[in-house]
N, C-alpha and C positions, 0 to 999 in steps of 0.2 A: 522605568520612565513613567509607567501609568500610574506607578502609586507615589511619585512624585506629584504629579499633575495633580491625580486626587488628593495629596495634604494638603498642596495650595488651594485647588478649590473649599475644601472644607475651613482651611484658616480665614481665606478672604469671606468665605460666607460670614462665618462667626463675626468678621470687625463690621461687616454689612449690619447686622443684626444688633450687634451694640450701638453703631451708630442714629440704630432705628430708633431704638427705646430714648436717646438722646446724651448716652454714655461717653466719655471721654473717653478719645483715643487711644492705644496703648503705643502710639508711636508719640503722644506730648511727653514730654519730660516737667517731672514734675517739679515746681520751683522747689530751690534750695530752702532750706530753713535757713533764716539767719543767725551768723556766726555772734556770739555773743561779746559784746565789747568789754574786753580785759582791760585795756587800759584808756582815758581819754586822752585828745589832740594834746590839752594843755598841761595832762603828766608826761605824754613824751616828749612835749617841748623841756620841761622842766629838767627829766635827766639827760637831756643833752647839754643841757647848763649845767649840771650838777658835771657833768664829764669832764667838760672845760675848764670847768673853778677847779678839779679836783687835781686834772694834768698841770695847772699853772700855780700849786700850792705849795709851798713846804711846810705846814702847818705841821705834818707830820713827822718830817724828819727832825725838825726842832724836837717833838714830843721824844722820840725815840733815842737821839741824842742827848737829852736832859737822863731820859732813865740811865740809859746806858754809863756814859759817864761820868755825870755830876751823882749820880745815886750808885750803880754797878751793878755789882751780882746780888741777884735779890731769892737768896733762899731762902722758904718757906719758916718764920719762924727767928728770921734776922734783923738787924736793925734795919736794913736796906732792904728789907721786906714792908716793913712799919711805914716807912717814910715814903716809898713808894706810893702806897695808899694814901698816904696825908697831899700826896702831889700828884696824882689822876686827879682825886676828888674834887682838889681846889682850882684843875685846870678845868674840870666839865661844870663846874659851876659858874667858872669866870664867861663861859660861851652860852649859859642860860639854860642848863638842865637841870632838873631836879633831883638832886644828888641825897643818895643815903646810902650808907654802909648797913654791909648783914654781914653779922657777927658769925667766924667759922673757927671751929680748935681746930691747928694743924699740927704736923707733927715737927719738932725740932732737932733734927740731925746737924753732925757738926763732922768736918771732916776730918781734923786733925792731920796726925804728921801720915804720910807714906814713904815708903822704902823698900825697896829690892834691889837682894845683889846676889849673884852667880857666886855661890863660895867653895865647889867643885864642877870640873866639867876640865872633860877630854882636851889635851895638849893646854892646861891652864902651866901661867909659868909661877914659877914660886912666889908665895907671899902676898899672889894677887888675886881680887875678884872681879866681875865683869857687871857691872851698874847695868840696871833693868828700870827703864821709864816706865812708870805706870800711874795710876788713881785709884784710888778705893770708889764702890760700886758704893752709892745713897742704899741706906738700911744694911749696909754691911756692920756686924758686929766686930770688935778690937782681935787683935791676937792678944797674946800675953804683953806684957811692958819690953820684953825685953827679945819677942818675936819667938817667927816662927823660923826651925832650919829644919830642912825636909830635903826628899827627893823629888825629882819634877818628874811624871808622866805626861805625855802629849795624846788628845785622842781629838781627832776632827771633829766627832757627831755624838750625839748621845747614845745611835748602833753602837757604835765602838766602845764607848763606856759601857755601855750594859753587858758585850762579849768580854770583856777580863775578867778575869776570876777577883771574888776581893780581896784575895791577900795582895793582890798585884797594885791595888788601888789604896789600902789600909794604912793610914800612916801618911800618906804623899798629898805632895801638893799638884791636882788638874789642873790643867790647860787645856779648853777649848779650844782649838786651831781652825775655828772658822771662818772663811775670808767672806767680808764685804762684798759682792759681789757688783765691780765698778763697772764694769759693759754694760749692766742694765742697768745702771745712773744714767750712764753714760744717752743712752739713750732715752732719756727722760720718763724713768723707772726709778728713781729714789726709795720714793716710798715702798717697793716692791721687795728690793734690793735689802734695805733695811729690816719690814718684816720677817726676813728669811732669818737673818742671823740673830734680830734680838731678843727671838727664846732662849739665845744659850745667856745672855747676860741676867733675862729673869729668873730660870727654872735651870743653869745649870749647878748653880750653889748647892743646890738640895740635890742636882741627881749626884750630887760628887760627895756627897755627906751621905748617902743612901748607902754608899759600898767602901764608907771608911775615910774617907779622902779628911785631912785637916785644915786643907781650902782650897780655895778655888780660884781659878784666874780666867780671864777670856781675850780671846783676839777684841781688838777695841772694835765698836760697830760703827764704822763710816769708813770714808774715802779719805783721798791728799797723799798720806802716809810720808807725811813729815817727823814722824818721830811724836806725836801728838796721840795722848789717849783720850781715848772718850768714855766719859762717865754715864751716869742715868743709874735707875732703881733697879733692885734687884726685888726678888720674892722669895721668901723663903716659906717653903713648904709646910705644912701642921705635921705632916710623918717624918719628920729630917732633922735631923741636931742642924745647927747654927754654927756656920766655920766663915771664916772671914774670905772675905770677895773682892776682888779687884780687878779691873780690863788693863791690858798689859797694851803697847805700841803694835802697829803689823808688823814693822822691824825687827823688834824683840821679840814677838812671837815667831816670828822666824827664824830669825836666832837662834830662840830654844827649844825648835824643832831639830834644826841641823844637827845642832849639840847632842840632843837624847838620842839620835840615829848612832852616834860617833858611841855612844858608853855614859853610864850613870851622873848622872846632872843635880846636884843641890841646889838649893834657893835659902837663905834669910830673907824672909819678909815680915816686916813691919807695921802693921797700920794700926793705928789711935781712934777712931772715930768714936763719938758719942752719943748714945739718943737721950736726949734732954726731956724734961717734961712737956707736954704739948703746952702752944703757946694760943693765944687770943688773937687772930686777925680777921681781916674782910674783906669779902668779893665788895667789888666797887659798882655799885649801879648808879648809870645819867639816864633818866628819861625826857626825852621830847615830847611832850602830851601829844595824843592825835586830837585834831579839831574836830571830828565827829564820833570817832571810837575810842574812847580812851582807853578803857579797857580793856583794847583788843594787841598785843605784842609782838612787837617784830625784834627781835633779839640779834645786834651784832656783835663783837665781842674778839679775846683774844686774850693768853694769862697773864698775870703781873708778875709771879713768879719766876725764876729762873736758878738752874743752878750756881755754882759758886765759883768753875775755874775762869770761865768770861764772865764779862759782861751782860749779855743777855741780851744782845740787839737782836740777831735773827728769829732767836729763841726764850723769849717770843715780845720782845720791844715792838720790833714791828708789827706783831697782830693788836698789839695795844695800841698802837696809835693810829694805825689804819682806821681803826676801826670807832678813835677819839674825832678824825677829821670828817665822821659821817654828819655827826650832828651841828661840827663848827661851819661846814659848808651849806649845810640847812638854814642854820638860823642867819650864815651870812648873806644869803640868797633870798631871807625873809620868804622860806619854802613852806607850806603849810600839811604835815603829812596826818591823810588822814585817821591814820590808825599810829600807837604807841611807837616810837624808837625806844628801845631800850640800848646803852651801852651798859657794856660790864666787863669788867676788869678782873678775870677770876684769881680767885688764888689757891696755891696746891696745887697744879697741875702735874707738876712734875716729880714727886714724891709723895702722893696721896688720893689726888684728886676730891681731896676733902669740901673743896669750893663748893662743885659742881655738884655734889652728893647733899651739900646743906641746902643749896638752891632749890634740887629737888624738893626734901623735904618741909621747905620752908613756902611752898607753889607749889605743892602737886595738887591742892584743891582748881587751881587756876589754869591745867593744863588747856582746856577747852578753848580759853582766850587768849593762849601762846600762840600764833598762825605761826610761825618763821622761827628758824633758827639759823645764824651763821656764824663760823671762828675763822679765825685766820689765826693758822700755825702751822706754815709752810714754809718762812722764812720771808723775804722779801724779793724774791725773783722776781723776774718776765712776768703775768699771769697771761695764759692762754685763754679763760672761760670761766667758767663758775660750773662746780660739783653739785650735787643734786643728789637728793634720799626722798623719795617720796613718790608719787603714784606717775605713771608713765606722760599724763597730761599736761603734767607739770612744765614740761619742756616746750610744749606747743604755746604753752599759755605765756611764757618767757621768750617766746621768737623774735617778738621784737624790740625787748630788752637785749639780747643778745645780739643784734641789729647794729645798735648803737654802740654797745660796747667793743662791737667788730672794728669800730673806725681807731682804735687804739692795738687791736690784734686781741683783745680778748673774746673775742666770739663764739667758744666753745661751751655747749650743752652738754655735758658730761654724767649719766646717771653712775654712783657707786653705793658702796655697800658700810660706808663710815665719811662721815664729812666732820669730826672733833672728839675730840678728848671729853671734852667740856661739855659740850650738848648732847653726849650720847645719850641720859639717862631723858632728856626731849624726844630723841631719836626714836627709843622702845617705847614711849609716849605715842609714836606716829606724826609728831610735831614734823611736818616737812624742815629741811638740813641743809644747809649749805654751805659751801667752803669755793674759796677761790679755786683754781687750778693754775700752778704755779711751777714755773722752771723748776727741776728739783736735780738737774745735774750737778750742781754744785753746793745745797744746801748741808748735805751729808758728810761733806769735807770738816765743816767746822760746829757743827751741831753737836752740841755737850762737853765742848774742848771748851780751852785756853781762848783759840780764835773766835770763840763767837765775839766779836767787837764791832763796833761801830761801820768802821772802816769797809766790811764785810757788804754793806748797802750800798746801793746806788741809787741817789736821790731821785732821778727817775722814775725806776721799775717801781721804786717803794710810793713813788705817786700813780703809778698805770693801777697799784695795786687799793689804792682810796681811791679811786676811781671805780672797780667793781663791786668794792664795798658800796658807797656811799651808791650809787645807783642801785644795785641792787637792793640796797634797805629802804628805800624810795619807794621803789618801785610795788615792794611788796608791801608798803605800810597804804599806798595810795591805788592797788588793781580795783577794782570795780565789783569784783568779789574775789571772796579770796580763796586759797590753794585748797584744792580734795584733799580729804585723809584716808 
């Protein structure tokens, strides 16, 4: 109790004593600094008009619609690759951007015929074989003209390939038996879900040439499981011969798991595919000048490209035109941003990413007055938020964009570790990154199929989704200063 009393006397002395000499109290609080203004009154009026114009638009589903089916599938290198670019360009000119093409060589792959058939396998009845849905893998190399007949092994993982001895594997045609992993779609994990499984369609060609194999097959990588395979690029290794690749149905792969349990399993498989000479095409750039920085870029974006068995609406029609309706609603809003919109239309995304690599090259002296990057290729769902790469403040500094775009459901701050394909090589730049954040339970279903089509959109979501775009590119062309690196 006494050397209680005595701290208090000795503390009260001490503030006696400061306040003699005329010292401030240590019980004032000292004023706050003030918090620096990100954005002004009359930017956030603006994107909340921008929100409104953007929910009450179909500007973009027209855009999308036009690619999709009066153009198609536009692989990297095809006519409906070409024409593609002749019709972004003349559409973001017709809305007042400064429009120029950069010239990119991409690579031209062609897919040719595919075919598989079961031409033995346990309890077969005479004189028949058992048809196998599948696709040849982009960069898959031909079989012979007249195919390949082998024996099928089945191994879930690349563990399990590496435990068989080679002779076990030498000669035969793998099978990756790796499932899609649909609960964590399911729960809006897509992209999760999908990283898991699509190392075996890049790196397993080669681990299956590594111990003999004469090709290679994989469980297809998505959901639905309608009988629908799914394509995409494969990699083939600098230490690995070159054997022909294909993703088989989850059906069929299951199939011809059953079968190879039962006793020895043949396959004839067929695939043609060609790599062509690389061809001459272009990333699509519309710039909005900013009225005070011109110089300074804020990059929205999404690829022109698509494979060849759909369409190409989810993937990625609709990151192209989301991201066309940013500047049509600017200039019809007569909005004035003060630093650069860039749109861009990449190309190659999907077999090369040769776009986004010429881009670099062609602007990496210009990194410093890139502020922004965002893509949209996530299909066209719901969007919950906008993703985020870039320094931890970035988020506070966005609160009240993120505010506004709440009144739609997209309200989420989201920091990750990849916001694009396409802006990546911005990304190792420090270029802060962004990307919608997008329903993706059901993106995975038709992503690199047949069904990517049209139909797959809902007019809507695909406007909640120009909606995060187009404020977002607002917002970050007009803060008041702009993002740390």
């Amino acid at each position: 109790m006494f050397a209680r009393r005595l701290c208090r006397t000795l503390v009260f002395g001490m503030f006696a004593a400061q306040f003699a000499h005329g010292q401030q109290s240590p019980f004032t609080l000292a004023k706050p600094s003030p918090t620096p203004v990100v954005f002004s009154p009359q930017t956030l009026a603006d994107l909340k008009r921008l929100q409104q114009a953007a929910l009450n638009s179909d500007y973009a589903y027209k855009q999308v619609a036009h690619l999709a089916n009066n153009i198609g599938p536009r692989l990297s290198g095809s006519a409906q690759a070409a024409r593609a670019v002749e019709y972004v360009a003349s559409e973001l000119k017709a809305i007042g951007c400064e429009v120029h093409l950069e010239r990119v060589m991409v690579p031209h792959w062609v897919r040719g015929e595919e075919s598989a058939a079961l031409v033995q396998f346990p309890g077969q009845a005479e004189n028949t074989t058992h048809k196998i849905v599948l696709c040849t893998l982009g960069a898959s190399v031909p079989t012979p003209a007249d195919g390949i007949t082998a024996e099928l092994i089945t191994v879930k993982n690349f563990d399990e390939l590496k435990a068989l001895p080679r002779d076990k594997v030498a000669g035969k045609i793998v099978l990756f038996n790796y499932p899609f992993d649909k609960q964590m779609a399911a729960e809006g994990r897509g992209g999760e879900a999908y990283g898991e499984a699509v190392v075996y369609r890049g790196d397993g060609p080669s681990a299956a040439a590594r111990q003999g194999a004469v090709a290679c097959l994989i469980r297809s990588v998505g959901g639905a499981d309608y009988r629908l395979p799914h394509t995409g690029q494969t990699k083939y290794a600098d230490d690995a011969p070159k054997i022909p690749a294909g993703a088989v149905t989850a059906e069929d792969a299951d199939l011809i798991v059953d079968l190879v349990r039962q006793g020895p399993v043949k396959m004839k498989l067929i695939l043609t595919p060609q790599q062509l000479l690389d061809v001459e095409s272009y990333n699509v750039i519309g710039d909005i000048k900013g009225s005070e920085h011109p110089e300074q870029v804020i990059i929205v974006s999404g690829h022109l490209d698509s494979w060849d068995l759909g369409t190409g609406a989810i993937d990625d029609g609709a990151g192209v035109a989301v991201s066309m309706e940013a500047p049509n609603l600017i200039q019809k809003l007569h909005l004035k941003p003060k630093r650069t919109i860039r749109v861009i239309a990449w190309m190659n995304e999907e077999n090369g990413l040769t776009g986004s690599k010429q881009y670099w090259k062609d602007h990496e002296k210009e990194m410093s007055n890139h502020l922004a990057a965002m893509e949209t290729d996530g299909g066209a769902g719901h969007p919950l938020g906008i993703n985020i790469k870039g320094k931890p403040e970035v988020k506070k500094m966005l609160a009240l964009v993120a505010a506004i775009l709440q009144e739609s459901g997209a309200g989420m701050l989201n920091f990750v570790e990849h916001c694009g394909a396409d802006i990546e090589p911005l990304e190792k730049a420090d270029v802060p990154a962004f990307s919608p954040i997008q329903d993706s339970r059901f993106y995975f279903n038709y992503h690199h199929t047949a069904a990517d089509t049209l139909d797959k959109i809902v007019p809507k979501e695909l406007a909640e989704n120009s909606a995060v775009v187009a404020v977002a590119a607002y917002a970050l062309a007009n803060m008041e200063q702009p993002l740390p690196r």
